[in-house]
C-alpha positions in Angstrom: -1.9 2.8 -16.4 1.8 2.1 -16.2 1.8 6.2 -16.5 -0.3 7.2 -13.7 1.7 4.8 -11.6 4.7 6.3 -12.5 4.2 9.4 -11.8 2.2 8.8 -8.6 5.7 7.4 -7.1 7.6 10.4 -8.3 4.9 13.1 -7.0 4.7 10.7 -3.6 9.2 10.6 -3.7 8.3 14.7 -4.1 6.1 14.7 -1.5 8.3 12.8 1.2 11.3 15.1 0.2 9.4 18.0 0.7 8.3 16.7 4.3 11.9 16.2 5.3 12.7 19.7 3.7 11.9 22.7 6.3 12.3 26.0 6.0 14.5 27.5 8.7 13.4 30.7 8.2 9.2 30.3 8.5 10.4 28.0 11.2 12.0 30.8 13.3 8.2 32.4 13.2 6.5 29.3 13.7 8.7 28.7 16.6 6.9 31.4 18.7 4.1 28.7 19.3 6.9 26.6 21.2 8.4 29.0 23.2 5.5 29.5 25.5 7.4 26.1 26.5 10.3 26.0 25.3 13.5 28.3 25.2 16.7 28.1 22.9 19.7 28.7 25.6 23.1 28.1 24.6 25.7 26.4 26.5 26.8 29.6 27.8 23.7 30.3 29.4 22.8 33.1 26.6 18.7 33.4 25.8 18.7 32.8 22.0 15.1 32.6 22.5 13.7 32.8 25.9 10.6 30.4 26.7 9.2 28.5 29.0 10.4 25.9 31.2 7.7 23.4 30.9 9.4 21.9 28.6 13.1 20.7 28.2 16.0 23.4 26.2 15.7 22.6 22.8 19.1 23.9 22.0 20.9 21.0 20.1 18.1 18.9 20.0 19.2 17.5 16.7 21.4 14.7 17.1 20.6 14.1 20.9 19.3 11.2 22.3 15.7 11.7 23.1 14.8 12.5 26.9 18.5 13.5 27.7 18.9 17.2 28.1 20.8 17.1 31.5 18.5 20.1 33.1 15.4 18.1 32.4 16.5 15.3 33.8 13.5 13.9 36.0 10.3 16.0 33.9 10.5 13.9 31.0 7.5 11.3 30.2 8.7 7.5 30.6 7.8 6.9 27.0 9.9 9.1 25.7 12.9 8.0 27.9 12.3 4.6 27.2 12.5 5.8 23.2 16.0 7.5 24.0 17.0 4.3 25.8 16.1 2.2 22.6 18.1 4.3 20.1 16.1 7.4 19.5 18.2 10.0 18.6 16.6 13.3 17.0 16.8 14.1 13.5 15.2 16.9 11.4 12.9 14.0 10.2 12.1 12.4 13.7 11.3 15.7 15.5 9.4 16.9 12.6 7.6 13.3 12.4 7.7 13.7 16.4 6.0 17.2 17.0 3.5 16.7 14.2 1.6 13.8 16.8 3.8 13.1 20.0 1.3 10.3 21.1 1.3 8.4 17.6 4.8 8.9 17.1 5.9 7.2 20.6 3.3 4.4 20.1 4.6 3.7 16.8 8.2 3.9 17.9 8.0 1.4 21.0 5.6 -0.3 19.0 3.2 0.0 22.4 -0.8 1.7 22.0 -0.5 2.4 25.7 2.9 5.1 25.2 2.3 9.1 26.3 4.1 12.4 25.9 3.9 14.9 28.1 3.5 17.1 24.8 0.2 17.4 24.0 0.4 20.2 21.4 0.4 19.0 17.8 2.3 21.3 15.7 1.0 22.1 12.0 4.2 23.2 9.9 7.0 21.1 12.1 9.3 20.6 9.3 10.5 24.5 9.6 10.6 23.9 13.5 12.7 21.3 13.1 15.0 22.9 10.3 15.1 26.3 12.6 16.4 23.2 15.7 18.9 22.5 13.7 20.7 25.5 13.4 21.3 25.7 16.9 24.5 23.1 18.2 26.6 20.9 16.7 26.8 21.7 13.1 24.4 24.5 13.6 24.8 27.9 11.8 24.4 29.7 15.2 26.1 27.7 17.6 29.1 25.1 17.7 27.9 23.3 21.0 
């Protein structure tokens, strides 16, 4: 018994690892479902991805505070305002938690059943969105914004 215990916390440490772990790569494919509403513009005004603008530039997501992106000032939900206003700032791990169920992941971040996103779209493999994010900003491979 002591056995299967053990090793159902190291395949579940795995497992979480894994989760936190995207591939930037697959997530530059995978991206394609965004961009009907979202693009990847740099500071410049250069198109690294054009998209949509129903929803806000997603270049340098990672490490901004949620519901900030200056242009989209105005078009974002309250709930995820009032999340940036409490402290959420994006990570690899938030956005992929974030994009997986935008609903779930506001209600269980104010702590409020009644919170919304204006995303509705539920993306599958968001851990390679999020590591393909992160590449674009501060820190980022392809930018230094």
């Amino acid at each position: 018994m002591k056995t299967l215990l053990t090793t159902a916390a190291a395949l579940l440490a795995l497992s979480t690892a894994a989760f936190a772990d995207g591939d930037a790569a697959d997530g530059e494919k995978d991206f394609k479902k965004c961009k009907s509403c979202h693009a990847i513009t740099d500071p410049d005004g250069e198109d690294i991805v054009k998209g949509g603008k129903t929803g806000p530039n997603l270049w340098g997501v990672i490490g901004r505070q949620a519901g900030t992106e200056p242009e989209f000032e105005g078009k974002y939900g309250d709930s995820l305002v009032a999340a940036g206003e409490a402290g959420l700032v994006w990570t690899e791990e938030l956005l992929t938690e974030y994009s997986h169920d935008p609903k779930a992941f506001l209600a269980d971040y104010l702590d409020d059943d009644k919170a919304k996103s204006k995303m509705t779209f539920k993306l599958k493999d968001s851990e390679d969105v999020a590591a393909y994010l992160a590449t674009f900003g501060d820190g980022g491979e392809e930018g230094d914004s």
